[in-house]
N, C-alpha and C positions, 0 to 999 in steps of 0.2 A: 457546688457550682460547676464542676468540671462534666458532672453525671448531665445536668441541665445542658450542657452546651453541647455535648453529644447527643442527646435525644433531639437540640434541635437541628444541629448539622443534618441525625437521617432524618428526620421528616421531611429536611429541605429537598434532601437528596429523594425521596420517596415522592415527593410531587412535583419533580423537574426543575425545580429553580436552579437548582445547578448545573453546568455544562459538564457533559461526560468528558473525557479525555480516554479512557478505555473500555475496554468491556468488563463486564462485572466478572468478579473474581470466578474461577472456576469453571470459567466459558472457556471452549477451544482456543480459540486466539486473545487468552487473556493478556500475553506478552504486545499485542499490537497495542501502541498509542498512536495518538496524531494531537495536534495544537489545539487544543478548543476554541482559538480567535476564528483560524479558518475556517471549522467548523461547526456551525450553533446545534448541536444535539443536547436537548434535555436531557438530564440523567435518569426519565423514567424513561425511555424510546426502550421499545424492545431489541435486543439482540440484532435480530434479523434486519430489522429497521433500519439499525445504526448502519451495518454491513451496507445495506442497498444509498442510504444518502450519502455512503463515503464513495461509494463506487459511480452514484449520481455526480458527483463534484468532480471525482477522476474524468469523467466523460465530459464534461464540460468546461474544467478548466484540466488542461492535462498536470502542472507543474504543482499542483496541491499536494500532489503526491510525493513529494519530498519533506512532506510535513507529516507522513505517518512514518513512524518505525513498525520493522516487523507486520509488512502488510498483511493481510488475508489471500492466499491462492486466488479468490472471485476479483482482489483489487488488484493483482498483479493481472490477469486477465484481460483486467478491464483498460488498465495501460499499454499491457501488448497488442492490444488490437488496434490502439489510437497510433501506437510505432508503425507496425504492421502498414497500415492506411498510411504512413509520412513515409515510410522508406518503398512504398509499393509507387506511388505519386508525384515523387521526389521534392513532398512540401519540406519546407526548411524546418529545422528544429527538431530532427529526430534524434540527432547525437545528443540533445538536453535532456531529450525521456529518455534515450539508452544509461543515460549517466546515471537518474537519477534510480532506474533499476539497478544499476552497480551499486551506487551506494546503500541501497537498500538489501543486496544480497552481502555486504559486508559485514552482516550481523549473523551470529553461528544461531539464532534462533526463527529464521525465517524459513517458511516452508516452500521448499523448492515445485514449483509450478508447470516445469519443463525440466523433462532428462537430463543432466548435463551441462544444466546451467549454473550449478553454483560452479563446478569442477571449471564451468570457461570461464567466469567472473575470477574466481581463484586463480586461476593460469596466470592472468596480468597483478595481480596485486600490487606489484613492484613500479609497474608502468603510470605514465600521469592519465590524467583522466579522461585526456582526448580520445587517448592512444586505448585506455578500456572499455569505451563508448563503442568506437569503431569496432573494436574485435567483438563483443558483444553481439553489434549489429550484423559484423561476417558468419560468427557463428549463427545465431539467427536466419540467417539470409540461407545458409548450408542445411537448414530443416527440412527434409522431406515435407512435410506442413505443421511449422512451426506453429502455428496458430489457432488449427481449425480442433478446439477446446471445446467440448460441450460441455456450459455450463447447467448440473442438472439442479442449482437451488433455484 
């Protein structure tokens, strides 16, 4: 029965019925999860796919993003540029995406995206969260062009 309940778990998993939560083992950013509620990916979506709807969702609601661990370089990208546009504008709510890049550079498996940026996330560790948001954002701010990233996927 056990052999049964596994062949039918992957088939499930082999024609999408089930929601991914990561990328399949052995992928670069197999370490990245995110919630499967906030985001409906079938578990057959390729790769690449999965990458581009998670980065879709970052650009349209920004704060999803506190629902992946251990983002991908392309989704940290895709939140800096939506900071970038709030602290360039002065729309409100940039210190809530700076945060939520701190909390996500709090993890020793994420890959650093900009120079320097774990080392200034690191710097406050001790500090509460306002106070690592803002320095973030100073940091940031002190970039020659913190932002202008080309992304080549």
């Amino acid at each position: 029965m056990p052999t049964l309940l596994r062949w039918l778990r992957r088939l499930s998993h082999l024609l999408g019925f089930e929601t991914a939560e990561s990328f399949p083992a052995g992928h670069l950013y197999e370490r990245t999860r995110w919630q499967g509620a906030y985001f409906d990916i079938a578990s057959d979506v390729r790769p690449e796919q999965i990458e581009q709807r998670l980065c879709d969702a970052i650009s349209n609601t920004p704060l999803v993003f506190g629902y992946i661990s251990n983002p991908t370089p392309r989704m940290q990208r895709t939140l800096l540029s939506i900071l970038e546009e709030r602290m360039r504008n002065n729309r409100g709510r940039a210190s809530e995406l700076a945060a939520l890049l701190v909390q996500a550079y709090d993890s020793p498996h994420i890959m650093e995206v900009l120079p320097g940026l774990r080392a200034a996330v690191a710097a406050t560790r001790h500090a509460d969260m306002t106070e690592r948001a803002l320095n973030l954002m100073a940091f940031l701010s002190d970039m020659q062009s913190p932002f202008d990233v080309i992304d080549l996927n």
